[in-house]
N, C-alpha and C positions, 0 to 999 in steps of 0.2 A: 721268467722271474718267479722265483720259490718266494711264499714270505713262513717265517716263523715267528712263535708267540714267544718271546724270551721268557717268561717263566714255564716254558715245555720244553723249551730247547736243554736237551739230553746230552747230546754225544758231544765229545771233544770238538776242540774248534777245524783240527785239522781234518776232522770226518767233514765238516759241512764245505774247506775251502775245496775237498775232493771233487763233492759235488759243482763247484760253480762251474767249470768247463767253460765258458766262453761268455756266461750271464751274469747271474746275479742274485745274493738272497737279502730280504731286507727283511730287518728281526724288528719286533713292532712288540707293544708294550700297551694293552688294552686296545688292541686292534689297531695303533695309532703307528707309524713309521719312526722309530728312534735311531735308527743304525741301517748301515748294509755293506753286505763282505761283496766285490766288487771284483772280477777276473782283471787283472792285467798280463794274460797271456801277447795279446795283440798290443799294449800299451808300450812305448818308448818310454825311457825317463824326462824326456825334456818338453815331454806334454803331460806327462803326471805331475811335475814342475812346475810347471806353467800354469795347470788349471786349480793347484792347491795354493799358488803364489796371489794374495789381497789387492795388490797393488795390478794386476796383468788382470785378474776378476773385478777392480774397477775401471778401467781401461773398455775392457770389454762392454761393461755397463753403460758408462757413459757414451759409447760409439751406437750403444742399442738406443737409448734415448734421442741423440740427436739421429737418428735414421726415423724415428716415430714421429718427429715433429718436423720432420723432413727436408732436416740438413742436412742433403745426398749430394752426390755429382755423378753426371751422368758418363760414361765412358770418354767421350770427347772432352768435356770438361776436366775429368783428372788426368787427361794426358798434357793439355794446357798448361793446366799445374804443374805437371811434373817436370816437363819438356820445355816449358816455357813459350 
């Protein structure tokens, strides 16, 4: 991971997405993180999708909550479920 200071940041945008090759640069604003140019060589559309979609990012959230307070199932038990 590169970071750049945006008010140093020089070259065209297209010099810096040359450089991301498989990472990432994240451009920061008194040393503080505001932005980052992000490779989607390896990325599908239907997970770039998915993880910029609010409704699928609260889904997710709420499923990380209730795992913390530890409303899990154990493998047996979600086959129960499933399977009946």
């Amino acid at each position: 991971m590169k970071a750049i200071e945006i008010s140093e940041a020089s070259n065209p945008l297209s010099d810096y997405a040359d450089e991301l090759d498989e990472g990432m640069i994240v451009l920061t604003s008194n040393k503080k993180p505001i932005a980052a140019l992000v490779s989607l060589k390896n990325a599908d559309q239907e997970s770039l999708a998915l993880g910029m979609n609010p409704e699928f990012i609260k889904i997710i959230e709420t499923a990380r909550e209730e795992f913390r307070a530890g409303k899990k199932l154990s493998l047996e038990e979600m086959r129960r479920e499933i399977l009946g």
